[in-house]
C-alpha atoms as an extended CHARMM CRD file, in Angstrom:
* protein
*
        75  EXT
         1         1  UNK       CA             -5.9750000000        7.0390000000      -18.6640000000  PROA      1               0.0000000000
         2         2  UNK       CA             -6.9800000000        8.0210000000      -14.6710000000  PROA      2               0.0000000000
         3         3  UNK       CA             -5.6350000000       11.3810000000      -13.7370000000  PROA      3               0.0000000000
         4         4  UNK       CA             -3.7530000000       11.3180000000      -10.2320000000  PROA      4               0.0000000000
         5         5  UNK       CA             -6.6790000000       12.3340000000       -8.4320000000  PROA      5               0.0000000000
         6         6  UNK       CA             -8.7810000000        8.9580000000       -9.8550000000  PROA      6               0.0000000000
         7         7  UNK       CA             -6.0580000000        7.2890000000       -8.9900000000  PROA      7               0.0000000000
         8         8  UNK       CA             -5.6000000000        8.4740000000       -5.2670000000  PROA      8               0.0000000000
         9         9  UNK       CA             -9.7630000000        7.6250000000       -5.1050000000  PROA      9               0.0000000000
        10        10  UNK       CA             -9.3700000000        3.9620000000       -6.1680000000  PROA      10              0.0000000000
        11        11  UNK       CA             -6.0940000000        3.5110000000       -3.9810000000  PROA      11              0.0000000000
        12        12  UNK       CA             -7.7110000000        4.9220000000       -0.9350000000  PROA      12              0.0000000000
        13        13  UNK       CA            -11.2130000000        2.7910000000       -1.1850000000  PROA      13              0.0000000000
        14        14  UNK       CA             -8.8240000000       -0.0800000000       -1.9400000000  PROA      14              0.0000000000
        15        15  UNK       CA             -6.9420000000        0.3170000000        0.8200000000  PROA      15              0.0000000000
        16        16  UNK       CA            -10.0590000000        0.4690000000        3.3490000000  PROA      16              0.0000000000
        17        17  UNK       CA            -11.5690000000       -2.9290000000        2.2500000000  PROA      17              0.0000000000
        18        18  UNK       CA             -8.6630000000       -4.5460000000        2.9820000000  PROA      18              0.0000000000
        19        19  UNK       CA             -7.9820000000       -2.6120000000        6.4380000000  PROA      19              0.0000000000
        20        20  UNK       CA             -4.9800000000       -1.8600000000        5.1100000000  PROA      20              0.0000000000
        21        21  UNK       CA             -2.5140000000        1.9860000000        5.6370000000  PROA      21              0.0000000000
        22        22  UNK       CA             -2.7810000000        4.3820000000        2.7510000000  PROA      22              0.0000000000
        23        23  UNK       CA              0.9660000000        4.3120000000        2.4960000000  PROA      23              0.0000000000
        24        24  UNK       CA              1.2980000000        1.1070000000        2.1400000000  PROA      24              0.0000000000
        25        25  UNK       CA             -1.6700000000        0.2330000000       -0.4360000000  PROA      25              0.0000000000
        26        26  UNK       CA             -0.2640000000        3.7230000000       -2.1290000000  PROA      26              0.0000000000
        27        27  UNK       CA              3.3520000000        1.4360000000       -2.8630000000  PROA      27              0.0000000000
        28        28  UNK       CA              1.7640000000       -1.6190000000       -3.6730000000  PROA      28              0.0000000000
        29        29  UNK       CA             -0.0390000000       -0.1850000000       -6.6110000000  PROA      29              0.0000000000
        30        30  UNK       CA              3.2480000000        1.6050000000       -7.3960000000  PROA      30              0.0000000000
        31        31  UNK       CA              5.3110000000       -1.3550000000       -7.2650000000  PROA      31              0.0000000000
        32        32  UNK       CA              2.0050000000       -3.1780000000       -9.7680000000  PROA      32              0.0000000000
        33        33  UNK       CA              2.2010000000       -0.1530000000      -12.1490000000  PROA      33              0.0000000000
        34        34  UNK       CA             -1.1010000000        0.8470000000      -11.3360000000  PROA      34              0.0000000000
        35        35  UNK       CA             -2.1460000000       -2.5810000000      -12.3230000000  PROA      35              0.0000000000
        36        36  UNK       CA             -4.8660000000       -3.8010000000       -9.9500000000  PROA      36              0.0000000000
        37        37  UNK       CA             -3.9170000000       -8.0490000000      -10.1960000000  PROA      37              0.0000000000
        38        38  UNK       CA             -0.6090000000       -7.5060000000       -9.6670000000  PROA      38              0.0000000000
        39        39  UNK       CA             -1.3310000000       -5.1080000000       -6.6730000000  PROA      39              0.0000000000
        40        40  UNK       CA             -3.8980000000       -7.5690000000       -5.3510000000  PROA      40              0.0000000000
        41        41  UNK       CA             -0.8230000000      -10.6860000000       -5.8100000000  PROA      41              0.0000000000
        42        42  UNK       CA              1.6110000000       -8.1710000000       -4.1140000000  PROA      42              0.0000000000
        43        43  UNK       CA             -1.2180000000       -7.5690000000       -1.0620000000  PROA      43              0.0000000000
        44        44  UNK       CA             -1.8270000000      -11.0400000000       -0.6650000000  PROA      44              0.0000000000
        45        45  UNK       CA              2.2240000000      -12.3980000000       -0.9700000000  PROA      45              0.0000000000
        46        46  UNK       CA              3.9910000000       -9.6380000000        0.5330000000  PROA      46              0.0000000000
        47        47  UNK       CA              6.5390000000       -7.1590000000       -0.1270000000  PROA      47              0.0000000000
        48        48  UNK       CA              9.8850000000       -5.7990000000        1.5040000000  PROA      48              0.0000000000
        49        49  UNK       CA              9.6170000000       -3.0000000000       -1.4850000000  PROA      49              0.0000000000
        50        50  UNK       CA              6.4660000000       -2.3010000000       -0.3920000000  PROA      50              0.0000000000
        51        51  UNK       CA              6.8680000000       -1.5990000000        3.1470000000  PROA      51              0.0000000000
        52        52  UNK       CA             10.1710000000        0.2290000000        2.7030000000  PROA      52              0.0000000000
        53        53  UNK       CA              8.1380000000        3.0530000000        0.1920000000  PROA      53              0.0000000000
        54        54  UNK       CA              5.4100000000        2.7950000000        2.9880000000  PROA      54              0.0000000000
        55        55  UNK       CA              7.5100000000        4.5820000000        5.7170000000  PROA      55              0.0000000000
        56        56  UNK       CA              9.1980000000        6.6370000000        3.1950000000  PROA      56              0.0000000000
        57        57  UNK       CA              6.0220000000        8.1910000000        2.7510000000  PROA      57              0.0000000000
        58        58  UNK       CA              5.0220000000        8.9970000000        6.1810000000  PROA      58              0.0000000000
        59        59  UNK       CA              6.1910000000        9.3940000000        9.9190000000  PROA      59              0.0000000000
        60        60  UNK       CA              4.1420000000        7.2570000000       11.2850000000  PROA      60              0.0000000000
        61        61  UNK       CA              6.0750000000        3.7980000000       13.4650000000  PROA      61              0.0000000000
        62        62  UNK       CA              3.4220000000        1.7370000000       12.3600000000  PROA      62              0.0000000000
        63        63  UNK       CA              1.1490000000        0.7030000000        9.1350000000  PROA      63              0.0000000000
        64        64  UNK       CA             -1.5140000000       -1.8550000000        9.1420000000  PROA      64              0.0000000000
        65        65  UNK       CA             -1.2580000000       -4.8240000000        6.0390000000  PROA      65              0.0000000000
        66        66  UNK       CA             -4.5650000000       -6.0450000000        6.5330000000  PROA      66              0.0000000000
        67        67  UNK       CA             -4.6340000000       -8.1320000000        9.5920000000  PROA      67              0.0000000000
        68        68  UNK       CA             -1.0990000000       -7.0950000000       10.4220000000  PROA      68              0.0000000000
        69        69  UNK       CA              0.8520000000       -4.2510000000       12.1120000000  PROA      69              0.0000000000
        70        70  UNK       CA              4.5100000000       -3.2320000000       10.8730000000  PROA      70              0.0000000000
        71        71  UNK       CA              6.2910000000       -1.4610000000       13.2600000000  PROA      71              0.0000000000
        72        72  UNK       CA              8.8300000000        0.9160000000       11.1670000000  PROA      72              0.0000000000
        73        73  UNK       CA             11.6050000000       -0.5510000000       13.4040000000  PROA      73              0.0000000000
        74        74  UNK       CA             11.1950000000       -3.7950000000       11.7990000000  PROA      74              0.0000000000
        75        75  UNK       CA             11.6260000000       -2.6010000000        8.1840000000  PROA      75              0.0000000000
């Protein structure tokens, strides 16, 4: 089992190769249970979920889903 510092690693390096905001890479593998198909299904289909525990976790009006910007207002 990956202690939460293993886990923050592998969610952070994930996040960069797909250009995507920690926060939001940081719910999608919270929505997946950790589970790294599920997370990449959930990256590639989308998730209201997702973006909602985003800004939860952060300040920040915008987040970046790979190619895509998210402007907090639009949540």
């Amino acid at each position: 089992m990956q202690n939460q510092e293993s886990k923050t690693h592998r969610v952070g390096e994930w996040a960069s190769l797909r250009n995507t905001s920690v926060e939001i890479a940081e719910a999608i593998f919270e929505v997946a249970n950790y589970d790294e198909k599920d997370a990449e299904k959930i990256w590639e289909d989308g998730s209201d979920e997702v973006l909602e525990r985003a800004f939860k976790k952060t300040d920040k009006d915008t987040l970046f889903w790979g190619e895509q910007t998210i402007e907090r207002k639009n949540v």
